[in-house]
TORMARSE-474315 format. One line per 10 residues: their letters; for each residue x, y, z of C-alpha. Coordinates in Angstrom, 3 decimals. Example, Ala and Ser with C-alpha at 12.3 -4.5 7.8 and 13.67 -1.06 7.14 Angstrom:
# residues 2
AS) 12.300,-4.500,7.800 | 13.670,-1.060,7.140
***
This chain:
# residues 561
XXXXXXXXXX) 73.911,83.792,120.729 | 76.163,84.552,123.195 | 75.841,82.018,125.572 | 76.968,79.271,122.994 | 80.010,81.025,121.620 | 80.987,81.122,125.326 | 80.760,77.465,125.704 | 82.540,77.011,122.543 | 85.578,78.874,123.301 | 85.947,76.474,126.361
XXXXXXXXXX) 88.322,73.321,126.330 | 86.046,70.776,127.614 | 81.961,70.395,128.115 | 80.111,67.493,129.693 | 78.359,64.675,127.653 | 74.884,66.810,128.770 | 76.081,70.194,127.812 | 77.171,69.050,124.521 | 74.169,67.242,123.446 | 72.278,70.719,125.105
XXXXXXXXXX) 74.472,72.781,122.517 | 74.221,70.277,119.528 | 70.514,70.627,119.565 | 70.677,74.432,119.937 | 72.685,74.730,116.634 | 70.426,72.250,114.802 | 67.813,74.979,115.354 | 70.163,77.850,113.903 | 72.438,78.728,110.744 | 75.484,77.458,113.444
XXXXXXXXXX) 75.108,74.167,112.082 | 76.298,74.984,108.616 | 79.508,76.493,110.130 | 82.316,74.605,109.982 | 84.153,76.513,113.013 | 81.157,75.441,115.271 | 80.791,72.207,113.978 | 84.453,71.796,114.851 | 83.810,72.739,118.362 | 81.343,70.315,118.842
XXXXXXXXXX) 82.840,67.675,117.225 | 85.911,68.055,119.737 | 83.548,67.751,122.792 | 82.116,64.577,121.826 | 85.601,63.009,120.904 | 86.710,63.939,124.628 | 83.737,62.502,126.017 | 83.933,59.157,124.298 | 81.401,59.747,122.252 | 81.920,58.550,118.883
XXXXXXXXXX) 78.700,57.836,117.353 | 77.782,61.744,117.555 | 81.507,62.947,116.888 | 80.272,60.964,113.211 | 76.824,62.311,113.443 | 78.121,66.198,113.548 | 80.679,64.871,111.055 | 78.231,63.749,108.685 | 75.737,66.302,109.211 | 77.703,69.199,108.182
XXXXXXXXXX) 77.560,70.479,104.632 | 80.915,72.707,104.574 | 84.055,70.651,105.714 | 86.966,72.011,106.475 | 90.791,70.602,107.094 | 89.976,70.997,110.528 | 86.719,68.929,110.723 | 88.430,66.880,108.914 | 91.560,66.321,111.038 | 89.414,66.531,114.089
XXXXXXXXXX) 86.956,63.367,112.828 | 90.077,61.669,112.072 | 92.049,61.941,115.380 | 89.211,60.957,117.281 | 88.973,57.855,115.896 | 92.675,57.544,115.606 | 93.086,58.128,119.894 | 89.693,55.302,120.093 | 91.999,52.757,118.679 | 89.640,52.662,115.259
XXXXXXXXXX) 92.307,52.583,113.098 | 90.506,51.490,110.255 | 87.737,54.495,110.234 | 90.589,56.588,110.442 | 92.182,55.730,107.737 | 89.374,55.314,105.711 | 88.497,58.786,106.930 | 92.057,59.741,105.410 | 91.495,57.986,101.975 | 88.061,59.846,101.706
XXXXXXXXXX) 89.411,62.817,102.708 | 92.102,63.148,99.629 | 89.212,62.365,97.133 | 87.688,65.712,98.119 | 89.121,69.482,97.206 | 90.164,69.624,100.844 | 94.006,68.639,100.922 | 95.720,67.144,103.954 | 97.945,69.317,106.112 | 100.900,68.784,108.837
XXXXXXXXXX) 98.385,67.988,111.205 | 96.853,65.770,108.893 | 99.701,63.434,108.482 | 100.625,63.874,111.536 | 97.728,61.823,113.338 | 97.664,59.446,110.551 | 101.694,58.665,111.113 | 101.026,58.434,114.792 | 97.717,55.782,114.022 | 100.696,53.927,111.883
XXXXXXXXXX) 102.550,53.337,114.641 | 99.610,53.056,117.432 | 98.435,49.490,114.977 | 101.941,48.842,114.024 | 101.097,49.220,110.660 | 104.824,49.564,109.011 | 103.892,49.252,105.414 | 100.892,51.820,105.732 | 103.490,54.281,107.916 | 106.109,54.271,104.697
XXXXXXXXXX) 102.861,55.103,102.267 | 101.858,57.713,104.474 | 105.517,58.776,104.346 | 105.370,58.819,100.773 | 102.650,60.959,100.699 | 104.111,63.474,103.145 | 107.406,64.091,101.134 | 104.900,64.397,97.775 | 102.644,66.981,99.880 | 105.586,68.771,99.612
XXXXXXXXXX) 105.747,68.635,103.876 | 108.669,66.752,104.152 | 110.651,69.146,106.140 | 107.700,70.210,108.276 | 108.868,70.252,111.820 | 104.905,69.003,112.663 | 105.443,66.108,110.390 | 109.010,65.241,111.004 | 108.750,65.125,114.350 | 105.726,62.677,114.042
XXXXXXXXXX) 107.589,59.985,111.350 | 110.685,59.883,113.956 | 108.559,58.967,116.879 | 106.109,57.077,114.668 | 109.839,55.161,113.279 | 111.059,54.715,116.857 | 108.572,53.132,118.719 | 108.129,50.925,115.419 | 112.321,50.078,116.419 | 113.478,51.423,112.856
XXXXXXXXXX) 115.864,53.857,114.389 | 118.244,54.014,111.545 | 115.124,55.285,109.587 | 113.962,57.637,112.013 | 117.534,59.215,112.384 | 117.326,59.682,108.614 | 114.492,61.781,108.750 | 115.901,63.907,111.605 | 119.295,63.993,109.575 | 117.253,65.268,106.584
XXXXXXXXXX) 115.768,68.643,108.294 | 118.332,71.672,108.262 | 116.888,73.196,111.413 | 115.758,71.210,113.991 | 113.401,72.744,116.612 | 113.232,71.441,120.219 | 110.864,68.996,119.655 | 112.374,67.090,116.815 | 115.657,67.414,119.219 | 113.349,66.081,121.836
XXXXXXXXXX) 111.650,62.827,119.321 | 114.982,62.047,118.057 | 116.584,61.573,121.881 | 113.772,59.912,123.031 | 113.602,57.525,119.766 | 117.569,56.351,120.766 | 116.626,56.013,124.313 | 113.486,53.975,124.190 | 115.486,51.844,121.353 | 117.925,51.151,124.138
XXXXXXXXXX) 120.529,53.372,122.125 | 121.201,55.648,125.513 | 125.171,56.522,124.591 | 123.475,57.534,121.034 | 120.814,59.799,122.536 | 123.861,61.340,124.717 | 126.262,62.276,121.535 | 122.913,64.150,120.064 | 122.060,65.779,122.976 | 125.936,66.864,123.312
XXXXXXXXXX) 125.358,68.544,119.497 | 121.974,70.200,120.610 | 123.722,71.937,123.193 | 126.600,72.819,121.475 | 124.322,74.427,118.798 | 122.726,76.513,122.006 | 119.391,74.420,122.030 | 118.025,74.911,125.740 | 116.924,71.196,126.823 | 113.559,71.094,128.568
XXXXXXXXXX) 111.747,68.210,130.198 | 111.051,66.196,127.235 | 114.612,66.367,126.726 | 115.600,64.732,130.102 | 113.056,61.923,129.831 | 114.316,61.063,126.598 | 117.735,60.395,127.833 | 116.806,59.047,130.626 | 113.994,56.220,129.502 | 117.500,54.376,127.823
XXXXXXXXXX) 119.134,53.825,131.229 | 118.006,50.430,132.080 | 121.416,48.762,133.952 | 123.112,49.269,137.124 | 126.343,49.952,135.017 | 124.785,53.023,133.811 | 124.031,54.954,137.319 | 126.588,57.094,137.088 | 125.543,58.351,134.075 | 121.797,58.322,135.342
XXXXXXXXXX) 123.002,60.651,138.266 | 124.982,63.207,136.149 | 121.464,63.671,134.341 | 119.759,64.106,137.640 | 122.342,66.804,138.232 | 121.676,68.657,135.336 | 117.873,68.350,136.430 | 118.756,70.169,139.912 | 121.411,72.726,137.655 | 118.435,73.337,135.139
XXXXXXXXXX) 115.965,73.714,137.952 | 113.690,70.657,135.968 | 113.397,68.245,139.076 | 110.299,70.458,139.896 | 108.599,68.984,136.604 | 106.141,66.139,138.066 | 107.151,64.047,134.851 | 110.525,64.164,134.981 | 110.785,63.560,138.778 | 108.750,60.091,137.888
XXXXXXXXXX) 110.988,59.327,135.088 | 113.896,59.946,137.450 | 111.901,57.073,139.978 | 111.501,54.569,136.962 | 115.213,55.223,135.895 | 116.713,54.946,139.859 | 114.491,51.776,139.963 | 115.402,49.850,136.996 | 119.350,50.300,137.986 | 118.816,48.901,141.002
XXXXXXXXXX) 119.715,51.931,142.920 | 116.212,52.337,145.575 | 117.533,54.336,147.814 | 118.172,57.075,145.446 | 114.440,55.851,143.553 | 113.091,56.578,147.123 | 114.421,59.857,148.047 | 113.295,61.238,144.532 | 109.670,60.269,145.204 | 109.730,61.063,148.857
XXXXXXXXXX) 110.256,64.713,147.616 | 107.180,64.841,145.214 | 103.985,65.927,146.604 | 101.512,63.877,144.574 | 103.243,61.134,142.614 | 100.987,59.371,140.025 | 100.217,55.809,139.605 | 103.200,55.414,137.195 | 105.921,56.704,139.710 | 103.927,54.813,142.594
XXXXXXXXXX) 104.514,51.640,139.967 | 107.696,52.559,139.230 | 109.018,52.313,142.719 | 106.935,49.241,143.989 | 108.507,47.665,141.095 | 111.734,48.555,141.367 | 111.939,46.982,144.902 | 110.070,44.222,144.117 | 112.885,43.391,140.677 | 116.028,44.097,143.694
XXXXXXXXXX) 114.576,42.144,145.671 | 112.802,43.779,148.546 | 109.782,42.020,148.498 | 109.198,43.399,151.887 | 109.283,46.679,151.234 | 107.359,46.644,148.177 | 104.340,44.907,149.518 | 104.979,47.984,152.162 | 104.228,50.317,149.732 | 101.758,48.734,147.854
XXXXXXXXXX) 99.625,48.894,150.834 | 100.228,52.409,151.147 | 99.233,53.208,147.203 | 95.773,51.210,148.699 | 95.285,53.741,151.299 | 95.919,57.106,149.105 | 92.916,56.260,147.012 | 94.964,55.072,143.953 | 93.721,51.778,141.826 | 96.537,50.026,140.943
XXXXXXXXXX) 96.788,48.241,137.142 | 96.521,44.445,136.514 | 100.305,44.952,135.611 | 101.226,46.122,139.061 | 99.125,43.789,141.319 | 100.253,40.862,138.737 | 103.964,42.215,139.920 | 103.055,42.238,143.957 | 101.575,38.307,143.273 | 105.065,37.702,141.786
XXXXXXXXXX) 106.646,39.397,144.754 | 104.733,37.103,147.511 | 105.743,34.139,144.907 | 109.016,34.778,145.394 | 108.993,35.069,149.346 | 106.761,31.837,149.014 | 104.708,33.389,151.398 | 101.305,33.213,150.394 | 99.730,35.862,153.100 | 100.307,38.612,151.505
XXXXXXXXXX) 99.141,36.727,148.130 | 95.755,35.864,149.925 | 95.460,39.518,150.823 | 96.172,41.103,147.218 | 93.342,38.110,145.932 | 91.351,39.085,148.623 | 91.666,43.163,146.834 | 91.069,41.358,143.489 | 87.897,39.814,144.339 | 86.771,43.121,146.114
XXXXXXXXXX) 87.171,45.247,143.186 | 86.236,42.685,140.816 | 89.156,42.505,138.614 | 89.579,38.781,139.052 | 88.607,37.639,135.429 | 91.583,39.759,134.163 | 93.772,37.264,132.781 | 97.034,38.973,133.237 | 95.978,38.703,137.407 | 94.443,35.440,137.258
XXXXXXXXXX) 97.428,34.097,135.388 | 99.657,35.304,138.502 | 97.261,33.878,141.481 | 98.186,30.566,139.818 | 101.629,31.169,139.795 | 101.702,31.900,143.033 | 99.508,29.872,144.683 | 101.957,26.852,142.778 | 104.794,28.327,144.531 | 103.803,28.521,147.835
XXXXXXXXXX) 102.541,25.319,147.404 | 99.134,25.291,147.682 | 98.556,24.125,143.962 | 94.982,23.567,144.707 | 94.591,26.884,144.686 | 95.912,28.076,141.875 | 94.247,25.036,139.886 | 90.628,26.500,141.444 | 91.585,29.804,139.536 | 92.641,28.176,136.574
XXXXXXXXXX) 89.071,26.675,136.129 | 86.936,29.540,137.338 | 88.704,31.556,134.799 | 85.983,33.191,132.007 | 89.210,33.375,129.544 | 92.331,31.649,129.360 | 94.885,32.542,127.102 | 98.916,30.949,126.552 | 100.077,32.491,129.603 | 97.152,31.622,132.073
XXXXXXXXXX) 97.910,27.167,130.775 | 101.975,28.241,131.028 | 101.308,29.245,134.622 | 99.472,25.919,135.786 | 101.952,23.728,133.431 | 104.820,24.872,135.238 | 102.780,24.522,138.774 | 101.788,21.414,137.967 | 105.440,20.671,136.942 | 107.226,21.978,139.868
XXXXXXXXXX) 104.993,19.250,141.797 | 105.739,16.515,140.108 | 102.576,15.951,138.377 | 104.024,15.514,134.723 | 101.606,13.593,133.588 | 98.643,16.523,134.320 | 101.233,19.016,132.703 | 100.955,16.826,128.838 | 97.147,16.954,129.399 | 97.284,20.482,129.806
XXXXXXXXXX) 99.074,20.797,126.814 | 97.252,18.564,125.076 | 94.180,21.321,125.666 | 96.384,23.853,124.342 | 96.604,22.630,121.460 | 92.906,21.213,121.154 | 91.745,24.981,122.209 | 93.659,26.249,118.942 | 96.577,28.171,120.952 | 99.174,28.446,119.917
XXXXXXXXXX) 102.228,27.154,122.595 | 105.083,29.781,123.240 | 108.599,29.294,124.567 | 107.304,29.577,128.266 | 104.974,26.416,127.261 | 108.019,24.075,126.787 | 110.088,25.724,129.129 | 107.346,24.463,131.498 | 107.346,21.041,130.291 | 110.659,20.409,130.256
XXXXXXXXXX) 110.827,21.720,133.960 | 108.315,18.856,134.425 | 110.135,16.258,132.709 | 113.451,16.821,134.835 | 111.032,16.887,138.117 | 109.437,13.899,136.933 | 113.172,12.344,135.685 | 110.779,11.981,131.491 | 114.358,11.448,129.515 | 112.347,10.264,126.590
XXXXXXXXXX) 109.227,12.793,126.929 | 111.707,15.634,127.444 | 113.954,14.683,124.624 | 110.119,14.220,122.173 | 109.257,17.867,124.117 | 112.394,19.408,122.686 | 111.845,17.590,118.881 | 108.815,19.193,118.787 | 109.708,22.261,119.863 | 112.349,22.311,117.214
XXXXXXXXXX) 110.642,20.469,114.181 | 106.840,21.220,114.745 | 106.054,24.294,116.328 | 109.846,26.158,114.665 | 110.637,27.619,118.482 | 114.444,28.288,118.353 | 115.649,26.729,121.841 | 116.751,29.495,124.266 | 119.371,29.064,127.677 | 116.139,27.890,129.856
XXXXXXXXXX) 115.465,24.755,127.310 | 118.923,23.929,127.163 | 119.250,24.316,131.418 | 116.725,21.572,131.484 | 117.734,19.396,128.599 | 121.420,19.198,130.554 | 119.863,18.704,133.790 | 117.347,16.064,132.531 | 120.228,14.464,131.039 | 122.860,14.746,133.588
XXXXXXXXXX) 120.564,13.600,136.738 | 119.849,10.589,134.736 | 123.788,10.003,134.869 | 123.849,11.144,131.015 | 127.071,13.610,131.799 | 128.491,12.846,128.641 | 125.486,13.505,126.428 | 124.979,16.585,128.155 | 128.215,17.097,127.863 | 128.134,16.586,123.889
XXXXXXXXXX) 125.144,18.833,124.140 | 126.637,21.957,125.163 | 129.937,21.602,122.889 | 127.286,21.910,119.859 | 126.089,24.992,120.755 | 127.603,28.203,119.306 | 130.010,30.278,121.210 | 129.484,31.512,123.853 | 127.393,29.306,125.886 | 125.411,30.489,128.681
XXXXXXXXXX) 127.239,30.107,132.228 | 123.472,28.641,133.430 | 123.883,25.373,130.861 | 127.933,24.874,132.232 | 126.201,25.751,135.894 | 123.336,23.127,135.491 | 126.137,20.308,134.069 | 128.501,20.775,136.695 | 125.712,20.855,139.371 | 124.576,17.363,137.320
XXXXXXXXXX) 128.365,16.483,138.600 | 128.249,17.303,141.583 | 124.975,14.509,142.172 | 126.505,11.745,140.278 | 129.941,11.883,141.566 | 131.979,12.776,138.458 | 134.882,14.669,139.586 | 136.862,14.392,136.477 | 134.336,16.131,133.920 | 133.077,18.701,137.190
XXXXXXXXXX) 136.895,19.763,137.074 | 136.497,19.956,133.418 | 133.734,22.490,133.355 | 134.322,24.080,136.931 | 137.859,25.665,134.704 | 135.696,26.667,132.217 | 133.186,28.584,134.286 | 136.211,30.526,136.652 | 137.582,31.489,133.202 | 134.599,33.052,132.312
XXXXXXXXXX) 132.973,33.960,135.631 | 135.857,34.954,137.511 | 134.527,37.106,139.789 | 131.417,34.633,140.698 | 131.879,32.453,143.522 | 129.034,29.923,143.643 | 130.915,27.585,141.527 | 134.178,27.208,142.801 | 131.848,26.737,145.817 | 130.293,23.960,144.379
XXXXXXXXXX) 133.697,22.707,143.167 | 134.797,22.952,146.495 | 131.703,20.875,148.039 | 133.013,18.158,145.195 | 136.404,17.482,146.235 | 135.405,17.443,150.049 | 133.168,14.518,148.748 | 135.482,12.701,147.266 | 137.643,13.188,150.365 | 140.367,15.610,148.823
XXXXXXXXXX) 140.452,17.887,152.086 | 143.483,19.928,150.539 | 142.329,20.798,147.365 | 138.655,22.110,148.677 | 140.498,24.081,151.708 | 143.031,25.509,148.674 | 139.818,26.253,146.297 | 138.308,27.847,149.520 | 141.542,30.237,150.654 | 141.291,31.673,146.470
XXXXXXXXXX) 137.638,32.574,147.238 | 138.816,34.243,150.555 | 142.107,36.022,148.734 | 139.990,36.771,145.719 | 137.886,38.711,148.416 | 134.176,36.920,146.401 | 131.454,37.365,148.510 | 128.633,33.893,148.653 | 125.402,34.867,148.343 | 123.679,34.705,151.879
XXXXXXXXXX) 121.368,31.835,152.707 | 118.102,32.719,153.455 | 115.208,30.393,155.275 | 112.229,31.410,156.473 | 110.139,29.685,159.527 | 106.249,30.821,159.989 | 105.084,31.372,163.233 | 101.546,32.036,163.908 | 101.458,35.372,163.609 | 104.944,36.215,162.323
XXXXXXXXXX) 107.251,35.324,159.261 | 110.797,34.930,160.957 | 113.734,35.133,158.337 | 116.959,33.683,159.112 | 119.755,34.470,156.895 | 123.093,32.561,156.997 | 126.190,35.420,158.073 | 126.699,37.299,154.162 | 130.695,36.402,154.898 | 133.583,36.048,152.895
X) 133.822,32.366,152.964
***
């Protein structure tokens, strides 16, 4: 019998052994042993195998907590949420109680479904278990509370328990940073070190998943110093979270020297990086590196390639688009709609709509986002009348449209110059589908309005929104100016904008552009010297002409104007 026990006592066995060792015990008194049964259970679980997990489950006369718990968690980490909680319910009919590590798995399937109302029961039932200040069980309700955004509830729970351990420390920091509460999660980790609590790894990526703005780098960089004081930037996790955090404040340089210095970065830190140049701007360089997550053997995710197809959108260069479909249809991911819903984004903006129109049809499944693509591709090229047909399937397909769907159609009405379809577009919107407009409708409405020569309507339009109103909406009106000659209202909401954009220069710019139209030389040369004193820098032009074998990029002096 010693073989078994051996394999028992180790952490994982193949699909083969398992089945090898579940047929041995059948044969012996092992099978009535809840310890073994246990053991075998757990092997199945990690090996996906479900069916038999049940089977061993099932077959075993004496249950324990821990048969229990384990039956339970492994369909809780399949994403069978239901069998686990029926599991649960069954489980409290029997003489076998729940423990912390009960709860625990079933507060964690709460929030894995989103299942609010069934987390609070199970809450419920933890404080009448008598486990409410369990550090197992705590910690579990104020992640489960977090991810669920109920902060305020989860920070009750941590408030509640006397003694916090690390890792309720850890869950409560990490709760306020992914809620987007970073100067929250800094004040608690400020008490956990005044009570003497030694921060560890967990502790670091908590504070620093809530630093999402280039404002914040400084504060981003005084972490990474306590990293390098703390001797943590050696932990593979936190070094990627310090990537993703570099990355998302805009700050790639720093982004790149942290994952130059690890030795195998993950997919996630690969990710982080790529997309982090691709977000600043770098399209270049993050096409660079894509290729060079190809060649180290790593399989990028639909959400990565879908962000290098946005990238090559955005350089409306479709080469480097061809190439990533080219790696779609190679490692046949292209019926993925999340990808598929990209190629025809991009293909639209690089022009070659015919393309992206071919994907839309070959496309097993199309969902809201895959017609939103080709709406606004067929938009952006003038074909209005295809975009209400595609809409019209929408609808006929029983989907339900989004506010990308009228975004897109109103971007076709003001391509097509649809005053009447745009303003029905924005009625429905409104009165049928109960979409509350956002600052994208209301750019279009003003535009479709004001390049009609409506200025006053859209004019009207904007002083009936609540305060304050978007800079885009003033933008798109005084652009709408600029086209029909209207210096009087352009001078109107030009004052408004410096007001509230003082430090921006593309519309006194614009301003500027107006006067010299109307042939007021001093007033754009005067509107010119305050950009020049006001030391505003313009936005560089940027043009790009395609040789045959080279993209040559020719970008207008970045000076101050």
């Amino acid at each position: 019998m010693q073989g078994p026990c051996l394999c028992l006592s180790k952490v994982y066995q193949s699909l083969s052994r398992t089945n090898q060792l579940h047929a041995l015990f059948l044969k012996t008194h092992l099978r009535h042993d809840p310890f073994y049964a246990t053991r075998l259970l757990r092997f199945y679980s990690i090996n996906g195998d479900l069916r038999s997990a049940r089977q061993v489950f099932d077959e075993s006369p004496h249950r324990s907590v821990y048969l229990w718990n384990s039956i339970i968690r492994a369909h809780a980490q399949a994403y069978r949420f239901e069998d686990a909680f029926s599991l649960f319910a069954e489980m409290r009919r029997t003489e076998i109680k729940p423990d912390n590590f009960t709860y625990a798995c079933i507060v964690r399937a709460c929030a894995d479904s989103f299942d609010l109302d069934g987390l609070k029961l199970v809450h419920c039932g933890v404080m009448v278990a008598g486990l409410g200040l369990d550090s197992i069980c705590s910690s579990a309700l104020v992640s489960a509370y977090s991810r669920l955004s109920l902060v305020d509830e989860a920070s009750r729970v941590f408030n509640g328990i006397r003694q916090p351990d690390l890792v309720l420390w850890n869950s409560m920091i990490s709760g306020y940073g992914g809620g987007g509460f970073w100067d929250k999660g800094l004040q608690l980790f400020s008490e956990m070190r005044s009570m003497e609590m030694v921060p560890d790894g967990y502790t670091i990526v908590g504070l620093l998943s809530g630093l999402a703005d280039s404002s914040l780098i400084s504060i981003g960089e005084g972490i990474h110093g306590l990293c390098l004081k703390w001797n943590l930037d050696s932990n593979a996790h936190v070094s990627s979270v310090l990537v993703s955090m570099y990355s998302r404040c805009m700050s790639m340089n720093s982004a790149h020297g942290v994952f130059s210095g690890l030795s195998m970065p993950d997919l996630v830190t690969w990710s982080a990086l790529i997309t982090g140049f691709s977000q600043s701007g770098d399209y270049d360089k993050a096409l660079f590196f894509f290729k060079n997550l190809n060649m180290e053997g790593k399989k990028p995710d639909s959400v990565l390639i879908a962000s290098m197809l946005a990238a090559a959108a955005q350089m409306a260069h479709v080469g480097p688009g061809c190439e990533i479909h080219a790696y779609v249809l190679r490692h046949g991911i292209e019926s993925d709609v999340m990808i598929s819903s990209a190629l025809i984004a991009m293909y639209s903006k690089c022009g070659f709509l015919g393309m992206g129109t071919r994907v839309f049809e070959i496309m097993p499944e199309k969902n809201i986002v895959s017609y939103n693509s080709l709406i606004l591709g067929l938009g952006l090229h003038g074909l209005a009348s295809e975009a209400f047909r595609m809409f019209d399937e929408i609808l006929g397909n029983g989907l339900k449209p989004d506010e990308s769907t009228f975004s897109a159609l109103l971007c076709a009405c003001c391509h097509a110059g649809l005053v009447k379809d745009g303003r029905e577009v924005f009625r429905r919107m409104k009165d049928e589908f109960c979409i509350q407009a956002r600052t994208e409708h209301y750019v279009h409405m003003v535009k479709l309005l004001g390049m009609e020569g409506r200025l006053e309507e859209a004019y009207y339009l904007i002083l009936s929104l609540p305060e304050p109103v978007d800079s885009g909406i003033w933008g798109a009106l005084l652009l709408c100016c600029d086209v029909c000659g209207n210096l009087d209202l352009a001078e109107i909401v030009a004052q408004g904008l410096f007001q509230s954009n003082s430090e921006k220069s593309a519309y006194r710019v614009m301003l500027s552009n107006i006067y010299a139209g109307d042939g007021r030389w001093d007033d754009a040369k005067k509107l010119r010297d305050s950009i020049t004193e006001g030391k505003l820098m313009k936005m560089p032009g940027l043009s790009w002409i395609k040789g045959s074998e080279f993209l040559f990029d020719q970008n207008i002096p970045c000076s101050r104007i």
